[in-house]
C-alpha positions in Angstrom: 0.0 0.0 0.0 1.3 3.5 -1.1 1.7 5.8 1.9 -0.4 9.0 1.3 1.8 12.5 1.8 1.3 14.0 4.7 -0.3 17.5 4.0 1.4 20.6 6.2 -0.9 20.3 9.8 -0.9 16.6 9.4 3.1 17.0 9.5 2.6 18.9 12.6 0.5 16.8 14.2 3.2 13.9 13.7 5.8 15.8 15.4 3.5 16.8 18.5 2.6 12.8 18.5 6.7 12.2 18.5 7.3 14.5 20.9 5.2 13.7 23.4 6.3 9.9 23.1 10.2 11.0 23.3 9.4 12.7 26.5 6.3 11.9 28.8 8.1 8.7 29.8 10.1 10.5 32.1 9.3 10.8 36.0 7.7 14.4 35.4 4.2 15.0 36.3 3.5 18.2 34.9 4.2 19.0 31.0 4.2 21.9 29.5 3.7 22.9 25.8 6.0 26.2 25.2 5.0 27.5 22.0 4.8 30.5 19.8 1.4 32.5 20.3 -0.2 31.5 16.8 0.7 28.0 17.3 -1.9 27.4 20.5 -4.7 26.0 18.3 -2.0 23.2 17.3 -1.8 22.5 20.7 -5.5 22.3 21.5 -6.1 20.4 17.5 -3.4 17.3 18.9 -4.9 17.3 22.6 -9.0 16.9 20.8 -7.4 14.3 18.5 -6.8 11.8 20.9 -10.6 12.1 21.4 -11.1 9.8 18.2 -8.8 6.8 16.2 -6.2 8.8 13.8 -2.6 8.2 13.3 -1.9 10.7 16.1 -3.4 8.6 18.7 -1.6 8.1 21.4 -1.6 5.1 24.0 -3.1 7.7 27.0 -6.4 9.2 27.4 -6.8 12.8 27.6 -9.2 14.5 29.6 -9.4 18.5 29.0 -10.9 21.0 31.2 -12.4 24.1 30.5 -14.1 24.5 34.3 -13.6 28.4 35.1 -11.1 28.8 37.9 -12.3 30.8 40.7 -10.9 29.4 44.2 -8.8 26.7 45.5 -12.2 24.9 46.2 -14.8 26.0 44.1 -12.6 25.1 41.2 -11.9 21.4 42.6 -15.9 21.1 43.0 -16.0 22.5 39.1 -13.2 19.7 38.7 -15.0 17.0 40.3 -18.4 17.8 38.5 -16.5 18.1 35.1 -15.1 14.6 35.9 -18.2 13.1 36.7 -20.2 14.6 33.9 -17.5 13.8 31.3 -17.4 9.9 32.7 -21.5 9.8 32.6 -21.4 11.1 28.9 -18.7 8.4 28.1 -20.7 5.6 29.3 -22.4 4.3 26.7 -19.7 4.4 24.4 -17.3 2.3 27.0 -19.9 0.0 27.4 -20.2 -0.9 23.5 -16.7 -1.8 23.6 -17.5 -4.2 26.5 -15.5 -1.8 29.2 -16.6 -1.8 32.8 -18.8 1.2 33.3 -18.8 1.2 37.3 -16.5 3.7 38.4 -17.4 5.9 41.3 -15.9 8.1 43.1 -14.6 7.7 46.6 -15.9 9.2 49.7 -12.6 11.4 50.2 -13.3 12.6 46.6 -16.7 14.1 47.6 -14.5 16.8 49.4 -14.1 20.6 47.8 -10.7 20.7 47.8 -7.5 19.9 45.7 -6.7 16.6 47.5 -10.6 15.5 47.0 -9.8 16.2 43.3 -7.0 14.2 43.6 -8.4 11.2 45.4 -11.3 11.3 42.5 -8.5 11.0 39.6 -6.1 8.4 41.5 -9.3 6.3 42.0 -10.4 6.7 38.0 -6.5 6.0 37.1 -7.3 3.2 38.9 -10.2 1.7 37.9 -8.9 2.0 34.0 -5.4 1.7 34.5 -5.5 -1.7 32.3 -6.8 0.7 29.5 -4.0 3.1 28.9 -0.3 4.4 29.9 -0.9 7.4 31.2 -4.2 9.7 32.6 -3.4 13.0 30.9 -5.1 15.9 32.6 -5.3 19.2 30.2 -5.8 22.2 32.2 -7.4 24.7 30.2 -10.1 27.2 32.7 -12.1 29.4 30.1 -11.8 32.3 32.9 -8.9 32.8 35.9 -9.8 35.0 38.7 -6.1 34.9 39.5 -3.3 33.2 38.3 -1.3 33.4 41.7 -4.1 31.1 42.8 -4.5 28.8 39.9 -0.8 28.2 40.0 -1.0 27.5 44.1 -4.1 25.0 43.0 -1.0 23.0 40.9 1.2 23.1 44.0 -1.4 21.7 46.4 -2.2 18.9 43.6 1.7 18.2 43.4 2.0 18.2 47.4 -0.9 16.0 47.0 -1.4 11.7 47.0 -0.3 11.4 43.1 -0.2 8.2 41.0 2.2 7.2 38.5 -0.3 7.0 36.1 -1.0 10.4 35.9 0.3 13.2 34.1 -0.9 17.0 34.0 -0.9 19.1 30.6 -0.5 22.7 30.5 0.3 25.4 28.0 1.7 28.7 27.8 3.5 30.9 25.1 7.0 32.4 24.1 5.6 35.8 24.7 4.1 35.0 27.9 5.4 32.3 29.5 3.3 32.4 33.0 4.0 29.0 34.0 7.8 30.2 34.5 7.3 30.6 38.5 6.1 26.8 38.4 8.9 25.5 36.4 11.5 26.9 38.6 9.8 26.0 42.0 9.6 22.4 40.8 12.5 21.8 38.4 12.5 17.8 38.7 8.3 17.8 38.6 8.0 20.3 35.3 8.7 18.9 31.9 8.6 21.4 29.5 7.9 20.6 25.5 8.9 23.1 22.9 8.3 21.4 19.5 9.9 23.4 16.5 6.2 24.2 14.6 7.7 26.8 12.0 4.3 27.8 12.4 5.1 31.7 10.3 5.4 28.6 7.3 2.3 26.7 7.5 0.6 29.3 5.5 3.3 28.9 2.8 3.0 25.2 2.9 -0.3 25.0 2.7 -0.3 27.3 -0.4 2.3 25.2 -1.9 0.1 22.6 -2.6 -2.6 23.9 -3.7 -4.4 22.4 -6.7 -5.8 25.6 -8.4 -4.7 27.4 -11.7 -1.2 29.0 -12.4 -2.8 32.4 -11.4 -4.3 32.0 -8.5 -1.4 29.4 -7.1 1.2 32.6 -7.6 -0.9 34.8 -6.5 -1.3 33.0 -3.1 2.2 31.9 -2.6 3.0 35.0 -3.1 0.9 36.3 -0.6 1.9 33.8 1.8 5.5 34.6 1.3 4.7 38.8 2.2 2.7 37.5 5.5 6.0 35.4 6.3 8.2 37.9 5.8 5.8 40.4 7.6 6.4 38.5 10.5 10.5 37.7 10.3 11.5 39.9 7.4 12.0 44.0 6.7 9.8 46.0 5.2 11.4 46.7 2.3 11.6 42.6 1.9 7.8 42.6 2.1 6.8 45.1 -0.5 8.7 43.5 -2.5 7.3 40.2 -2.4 4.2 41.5 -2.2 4.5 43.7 -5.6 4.5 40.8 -7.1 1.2 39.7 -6.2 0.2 42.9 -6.6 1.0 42.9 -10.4 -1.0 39.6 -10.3 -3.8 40.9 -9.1 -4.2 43.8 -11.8 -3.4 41.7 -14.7 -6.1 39.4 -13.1 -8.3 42.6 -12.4 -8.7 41.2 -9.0 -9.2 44.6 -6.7 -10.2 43.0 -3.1 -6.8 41.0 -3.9 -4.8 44.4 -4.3 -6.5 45.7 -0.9 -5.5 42.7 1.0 -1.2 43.1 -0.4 -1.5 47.0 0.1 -2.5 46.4 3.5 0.2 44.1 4.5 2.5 46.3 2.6 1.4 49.2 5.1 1.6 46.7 8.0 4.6 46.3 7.2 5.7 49.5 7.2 3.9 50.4 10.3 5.9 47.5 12.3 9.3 49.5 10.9 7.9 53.0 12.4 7.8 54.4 8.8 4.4 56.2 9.3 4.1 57.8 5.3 4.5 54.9 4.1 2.0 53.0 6.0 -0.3 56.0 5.4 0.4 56.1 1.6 0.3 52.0 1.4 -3.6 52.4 3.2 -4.8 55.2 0.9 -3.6 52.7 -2.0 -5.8 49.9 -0.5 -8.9 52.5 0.4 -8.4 53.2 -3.2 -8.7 49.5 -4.8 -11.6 49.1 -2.3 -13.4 51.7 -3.9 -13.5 50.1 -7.5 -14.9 46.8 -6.1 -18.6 46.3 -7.3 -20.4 44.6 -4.7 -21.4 47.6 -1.8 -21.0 45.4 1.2 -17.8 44.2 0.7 -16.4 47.6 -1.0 -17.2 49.4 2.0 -16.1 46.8 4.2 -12.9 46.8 2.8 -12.6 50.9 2.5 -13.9 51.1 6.3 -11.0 48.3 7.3 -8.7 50.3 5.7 -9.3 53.9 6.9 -9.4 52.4 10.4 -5.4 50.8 9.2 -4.8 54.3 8.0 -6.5 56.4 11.1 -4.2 53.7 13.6 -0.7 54.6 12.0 -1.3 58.6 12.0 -2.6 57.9 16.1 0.9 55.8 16.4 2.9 58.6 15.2 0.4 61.2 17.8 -0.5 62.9 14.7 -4.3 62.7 16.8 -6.0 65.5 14.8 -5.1 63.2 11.5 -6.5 60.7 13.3 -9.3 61.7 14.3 -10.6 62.9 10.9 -10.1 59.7 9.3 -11.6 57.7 12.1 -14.6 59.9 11.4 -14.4 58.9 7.6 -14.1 55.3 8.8 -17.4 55.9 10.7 -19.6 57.0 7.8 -18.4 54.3 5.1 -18.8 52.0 7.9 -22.8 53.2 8.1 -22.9 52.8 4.4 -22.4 48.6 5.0 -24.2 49.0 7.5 -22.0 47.9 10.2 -22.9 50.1 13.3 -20.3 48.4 15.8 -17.8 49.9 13.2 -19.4 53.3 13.2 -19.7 53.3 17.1 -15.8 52.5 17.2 -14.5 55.1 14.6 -17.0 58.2 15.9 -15.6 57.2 19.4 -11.8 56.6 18.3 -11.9 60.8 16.4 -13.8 61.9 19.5 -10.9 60.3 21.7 -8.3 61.8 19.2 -9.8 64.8 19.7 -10.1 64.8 23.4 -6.4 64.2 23.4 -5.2 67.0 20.9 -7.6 69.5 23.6 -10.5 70.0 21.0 -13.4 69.5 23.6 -16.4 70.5 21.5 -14.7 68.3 18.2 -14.8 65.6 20.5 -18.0 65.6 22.7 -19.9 66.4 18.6 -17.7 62.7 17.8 -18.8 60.8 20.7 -22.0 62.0 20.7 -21.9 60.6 17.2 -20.6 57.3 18.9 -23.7 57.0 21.0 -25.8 57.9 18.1 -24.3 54.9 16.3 -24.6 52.7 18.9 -28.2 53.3 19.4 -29.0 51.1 15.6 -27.3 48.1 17.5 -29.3 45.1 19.1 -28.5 45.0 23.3 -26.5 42.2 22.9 -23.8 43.8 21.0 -24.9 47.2 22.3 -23.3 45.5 26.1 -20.4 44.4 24.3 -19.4 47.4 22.5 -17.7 50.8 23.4 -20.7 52.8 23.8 -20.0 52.0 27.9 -16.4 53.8 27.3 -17.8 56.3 25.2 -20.4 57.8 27.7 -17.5 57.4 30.6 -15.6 59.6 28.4 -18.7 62.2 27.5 -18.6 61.7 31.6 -15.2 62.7 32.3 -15.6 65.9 30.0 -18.7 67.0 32.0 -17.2 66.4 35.4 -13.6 64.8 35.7 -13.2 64.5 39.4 -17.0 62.6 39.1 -16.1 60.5 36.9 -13.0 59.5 39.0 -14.4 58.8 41.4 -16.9 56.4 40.3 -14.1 54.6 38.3 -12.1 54.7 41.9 -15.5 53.3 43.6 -15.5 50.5 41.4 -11.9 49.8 41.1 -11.9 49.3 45.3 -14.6 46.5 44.6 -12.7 44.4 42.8 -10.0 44.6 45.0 -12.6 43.8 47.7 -13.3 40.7 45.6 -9.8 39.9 45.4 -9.3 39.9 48.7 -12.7 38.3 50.1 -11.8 35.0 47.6 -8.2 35.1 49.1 -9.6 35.2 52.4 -12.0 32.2 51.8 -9.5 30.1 50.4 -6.9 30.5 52.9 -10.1 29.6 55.3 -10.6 26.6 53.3 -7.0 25.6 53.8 -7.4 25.7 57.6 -10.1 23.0 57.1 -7.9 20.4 56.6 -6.7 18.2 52.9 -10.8 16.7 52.9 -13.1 18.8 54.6 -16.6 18.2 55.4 -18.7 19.0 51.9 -21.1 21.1 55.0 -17.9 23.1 56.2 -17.3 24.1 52.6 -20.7 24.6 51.6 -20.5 27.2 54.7 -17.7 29.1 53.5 -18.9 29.0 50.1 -22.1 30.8 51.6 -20.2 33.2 53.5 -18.1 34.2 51.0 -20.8 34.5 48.4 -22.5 37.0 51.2 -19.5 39.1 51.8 -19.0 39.7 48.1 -22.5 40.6 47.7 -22.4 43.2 50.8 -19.5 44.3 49.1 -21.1 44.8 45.3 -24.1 46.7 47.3 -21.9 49.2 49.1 -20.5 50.0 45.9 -23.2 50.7 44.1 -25.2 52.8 47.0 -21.5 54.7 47.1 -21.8 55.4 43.1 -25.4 56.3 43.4 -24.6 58.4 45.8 -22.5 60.8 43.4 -24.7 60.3 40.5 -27.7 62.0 42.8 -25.4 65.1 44.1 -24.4 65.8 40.2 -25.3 68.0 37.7 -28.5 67.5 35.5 -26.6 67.1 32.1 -23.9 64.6 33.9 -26.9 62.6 34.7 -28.1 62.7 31.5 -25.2 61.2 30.5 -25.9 58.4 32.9 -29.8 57.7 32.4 -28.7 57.1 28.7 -26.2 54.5 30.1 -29.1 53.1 32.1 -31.4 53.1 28.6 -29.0 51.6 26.3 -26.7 49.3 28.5 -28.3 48.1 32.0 -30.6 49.2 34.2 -28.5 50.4 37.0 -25.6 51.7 34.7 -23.2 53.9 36.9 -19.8 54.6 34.1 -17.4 52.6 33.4 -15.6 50.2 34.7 -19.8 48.6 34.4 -19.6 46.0 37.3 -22.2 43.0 37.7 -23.6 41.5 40.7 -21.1 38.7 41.5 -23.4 36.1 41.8 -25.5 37.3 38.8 -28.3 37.8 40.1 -30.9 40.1 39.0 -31.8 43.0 40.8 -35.3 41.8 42.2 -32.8 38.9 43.7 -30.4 41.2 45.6 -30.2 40.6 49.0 -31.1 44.7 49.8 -33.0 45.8 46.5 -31.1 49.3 45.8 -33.3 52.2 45.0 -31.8 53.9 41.1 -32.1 56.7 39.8 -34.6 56.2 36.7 -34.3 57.2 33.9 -36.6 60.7 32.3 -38.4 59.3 29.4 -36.5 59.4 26.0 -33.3 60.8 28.1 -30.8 59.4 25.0 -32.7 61.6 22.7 -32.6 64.3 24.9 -28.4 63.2 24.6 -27.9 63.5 21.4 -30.0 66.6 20.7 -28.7 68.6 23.6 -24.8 70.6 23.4 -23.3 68.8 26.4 -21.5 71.2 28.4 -18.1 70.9 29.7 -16.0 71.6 32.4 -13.7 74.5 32.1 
């Protein structure tokens, strides 16, 4: 039988597989993927692969977790229930290939802490141990509270009952290697894997191969080529790779084509610090875009590259630049429509102009922002900058206000901070397996000290909202209209428990809202402070 070439991520794949063969034989517990920010998905694509028979299986089972860390405890309960719902959903399939299906946990394993964790995953390495080499445990929270903590959660598990069996997974990049601390407080328990990826040439390799005509096969490997030197070459090196596929693409009469080279030649440029030439390379994409026929995608494309164009002049502090193309950027961007776009470039020239001292330039611009922001659905309205926007319109109207309802809410989260930190180290004195009661106790305590916490906060905020002027509330009852109910600037912060207001253990009293109060916004002149 003719073996089939291995295409480019199937290559990669095979050295991961290697790798981890060469090395997780050792007496290491923890390993540790060191890897170049782009090549993370890798990572992740090998660990899901050995979730299904390939020719990267390996002889272990992987288990990956995505349970939000927040404590020492809550995050081994998360564990445990992850575990348990994982094992329940596996069932089925285990017992089609006539495996034994009656694991359970242990009583010790019942406890919220790391050593109840523990005891759970020494009794399932167990109970399968016949079935593979090693129990791989990939530690991947969707959220970290703190990383201090998280990384004192590893220590407790290696201080912990461990068996041989088992192995943890962890990753972390080149750029921002925050496993470091660990490796050096436990030299002989850290294994750390750094496979050579040549990830800046997967694009290249992948374009190699490509099946399509001459044309569009130069045209891409050229491209491919510029975003490989973009990331490892000069600038000069990637304009003139990238003329290439430039000439391509006007023989061709492909214009999105020439906006996408132009705009890795002004990247380019932009990474060396030569700001005209970024500038000039932008305006030459801007002006492809323009001849495309299809509306959506020609102002798409003109909006993406006034915004490229607008961030180069505000890199140099050229801000009244800027600002006027940001505001360009806005309207094409209305012409899509895209109004998360137009919110982001009236609210960027405002900004600019806030920063170059035009105050009436930039109240009209964010004004414009909230304008913008009104066409969008709540959903995206919460998870835009409109919230940023009317702190800033805030900040113009009454600085030392607005501070101090930024201040108010930056003191709560340090409250949080240290009401967690408090529980946990609580939860320590409890012993390795405390009672599942003691626990649930702190848990409840805890949960009621951060919700005094989140109430004094927002009675403190209310209380300078009420003493202000009548347009610096206006400013606020639009927040309250547009984003949440009890809206109070920015940083926004949510009950910790999220529950909704009618839930709150003391129901606050807000200030509501005059009818229409974002019209009366955007129609009025905001005043500002002198």
């Amino acid at each position: 039988m003719i073996a089939l070439e291995r295409n480019p991520v199937e290559q990669r794949m095979a050295i991961l597989k290697h790798l981890w063969l060469e090395q997780s034989d050792c007496n290491a517990r923890i390993f540790l993927w060191e890897v170049e920010d782009d090549a993370k998905s890798l990572i992740y694509a090998f660990t899901a692969l050995q979730q299904r028979e390939s020719d990267y299986e390996l002889p272990d089972l992987f288990i990956t977790f995505r349970a939000p860390f927040d404590t020492l405890f809550g995050y081994s309960r998360a564990l445990r229930h992850e575990l348990l719902e994982s094992y329940q959903n596996s069932r089925e399939a285990l017992a089609q290939q006539q495996l034994a299906t009656e694991w359970y946990t242990p009583p010790l394993a019942e406890c919220d802490s790391v050593d109840g964790f523990m005891a759970a995953l020494s009794s399932f390495a167990h109970y399968y141990q016949a079935q593979f080499r090693y129990l791989v445990v990939v530690l991947s929270p969707d959220t970290v509270s703190l990383h201090s903590s998280w990384q004192q959660w590893i220590e407790l598990a290696l201080q912990s009952a461990w068996p041989a069996n088992l192995r943890f997974m962890l990753l972390h990049s080149h750029s921002n290697p925050c496993w470091r601390p660990l490796e050096k407080a436990w030299p002989h328990d850290v294994q750390k894997l750094t496979p050579d990826l040549q990830q800046h040439t997967l694009i290249k390799e992948i374009a190699s191969r490509s099946t399509e005509d001459n044309e569009t096969f130069l045209y891409r490997r050229y491209m491919s080529d510029s975003m490989v030197l973009l990331q490892h070459g000069t600038a000069q090196q990637v304009t003139d790779r990238a003329q290439r596929a430039l000439e391509l693409a006007q023989q061709k009469g492909w214009p999105e084509q020439q906006v996408v080279m132009h705009s890795i030649i002004a990247g380019a440029w932009l990474k060396a610090q030569d700001i005209p030439k970024a500038v000039q390379a932008y305006r030459l994409a801007a002006d492809r875009a323009a001849r495309i026929e299809q509306p959506a995608i020609k102002y798409q494309l003109i909006t993406q590259s006034l915004f490229g164009e607008a961030g180069a002049w505000f890199t140099a502090r050229r801000y009244e630049q800027a600002a006027e193309v940001y505001a360009r950027a806005a309207v094409e961007a209305q012409h899509i429509p895209h109004p998360l776009y137009a919110t982001e470039g009236y609210r960027m020239a405002g900004f600019c102009y806030q920063r170059s001292g035009h105050t009436t330039l930039a109240t009209k611009f964010y004004t414009e922002a909230v304008r913008a922001a009104t066409q969008l659905p709540l959903a995206e309205r919460k998870f835009s900058s409109l919230g940023i926007t009317l702190h800033a319109l805030l900040t113009m109207q009454d600085k030392a206000r607005a501070e101090a309802l930024e201040k108010k809410a930056q003191v709560y989260c340090n409250q949080l901070t240290d009401i967690q930190r408090k529980a946990e180290k609580e939860a320590l004195a409890l012993g390795k397996y405390p009672a599942p009661e003691k626990t649930a106790q702190l848990q409840q305590r805890m949960e009621q000290a951060m919700e005094q916490a989140f109430l004094h906060c927002c009675q403190q905020r209310e209380k300078l909202i009420r003493q202000a002027s009548i347009p610096f509330q206006r400013i606020i009852f639009a927040g309250r209209e547009l984003l949440t109910p009890n809206w109070s600037g920015s940083p926004d912060i949510a009950h910790p428990l999220d529950k909704e207001p009618a839930e709150w253990d003391a129901p606050l009293s807000f200030m509501v809202p005059e009818p229409k109060s974002t019209e009366q916004l955007l129609q009025a002149e905001v005043s500002t402070s002198g």
